[in-house]
C-alpha positions in Angstrom: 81.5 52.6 32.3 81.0 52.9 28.2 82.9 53.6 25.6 81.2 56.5 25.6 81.7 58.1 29.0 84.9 56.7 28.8 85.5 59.3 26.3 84.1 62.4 27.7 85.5 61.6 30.7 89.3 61.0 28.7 88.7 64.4 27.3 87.8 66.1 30.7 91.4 64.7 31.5 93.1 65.8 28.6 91.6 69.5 29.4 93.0 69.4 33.2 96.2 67.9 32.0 96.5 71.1 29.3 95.6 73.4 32.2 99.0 71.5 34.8 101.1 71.4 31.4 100.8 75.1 30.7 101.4 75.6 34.3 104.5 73.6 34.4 105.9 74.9 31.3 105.6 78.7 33.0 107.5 77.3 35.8 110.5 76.1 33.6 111.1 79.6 31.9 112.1 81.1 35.2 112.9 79.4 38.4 111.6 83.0 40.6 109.2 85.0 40.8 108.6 85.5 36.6 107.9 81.5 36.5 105.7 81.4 38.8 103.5 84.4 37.3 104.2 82.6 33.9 102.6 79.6 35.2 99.9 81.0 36.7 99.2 83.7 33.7 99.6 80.6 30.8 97.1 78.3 33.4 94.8 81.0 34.1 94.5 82.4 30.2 93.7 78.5 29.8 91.2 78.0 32.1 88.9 81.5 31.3 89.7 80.6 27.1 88.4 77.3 27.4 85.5 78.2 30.1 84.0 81.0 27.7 84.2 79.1 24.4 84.3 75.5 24.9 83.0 74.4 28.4 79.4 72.8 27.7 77.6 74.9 29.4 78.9 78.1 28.7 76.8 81.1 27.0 79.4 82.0 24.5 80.1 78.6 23.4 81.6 78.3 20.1 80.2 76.3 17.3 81.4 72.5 17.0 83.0 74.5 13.4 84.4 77.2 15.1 85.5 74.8 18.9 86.8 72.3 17.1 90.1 74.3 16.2 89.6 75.5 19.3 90.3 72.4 21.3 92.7 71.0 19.1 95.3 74.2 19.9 94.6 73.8 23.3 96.1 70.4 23.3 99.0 71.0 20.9 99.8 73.8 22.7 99.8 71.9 25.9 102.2 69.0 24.1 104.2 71.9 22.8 104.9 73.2 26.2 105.9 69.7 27.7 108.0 69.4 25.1 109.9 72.8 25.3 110.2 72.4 28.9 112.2 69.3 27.8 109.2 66.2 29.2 109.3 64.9 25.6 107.6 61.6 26.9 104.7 63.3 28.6 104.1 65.7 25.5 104.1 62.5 23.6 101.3 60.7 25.8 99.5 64.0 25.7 99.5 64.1 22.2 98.3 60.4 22.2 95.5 60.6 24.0 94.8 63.7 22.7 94.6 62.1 19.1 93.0 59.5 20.1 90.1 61.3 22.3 89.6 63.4 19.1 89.3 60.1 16.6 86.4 58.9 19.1 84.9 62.1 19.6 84.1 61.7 15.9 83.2 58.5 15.1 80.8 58.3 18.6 79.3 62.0 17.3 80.2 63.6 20.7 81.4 66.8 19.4 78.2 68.2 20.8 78.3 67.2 24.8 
């Protein structure tokens, strides 16, 4: 595998682990019935966002200017929520691949794919 489907792949990761950090995060606000619909609201709001405006081949997708942003929330939000549901280590990993995913997706001009 190269470098560069390495990376694409890395960031396909990075969007599925956003999707199960959201979801776990809903799941630590309440331990009944409001957590669960937390999780699945947060997870679900992810998925349709990130479908509509950054997914490849989606008819509304945003301009790398515009997705950019986009994508990078996604993530910190992610690493955010792992961190208020008190998995400081995981929102720390996140982060770090997230960083570095970001750093490659520049320098190996794959904004675009």
């Amino acid at each position: 595998m190269t470098l560069r489907a390495a990376n694409l792949a890395l960031k396909f990761l990075l969007e599925l682990a956003s999707v199960a950090a959201l979801a776990y995060w809903g799941t630590t606000i309440d331990s009944g019935v409001v957590g669960a619909l937390i999780a699945i609201a947060a997870s679900a709001a992810t998925i349709a966002l990130w479908g509509r405006f950054a997914a490849p081949r989606s008819e509304h997708r945003l301009h790398t200017a515009s997705r950019v942003p986009f994508e990078l929330a996604v993530f910190a939000l992610a690493a955010l929520a792992l961190l208020d549901a008190g998995q400081t280590v995981l929102a720390v990993i996140l982060a770090t691949l997230a960083v570095t995913n970001i750093a490659l997706l520049t320098r190996l001009e794959q904004w675009d794919r």
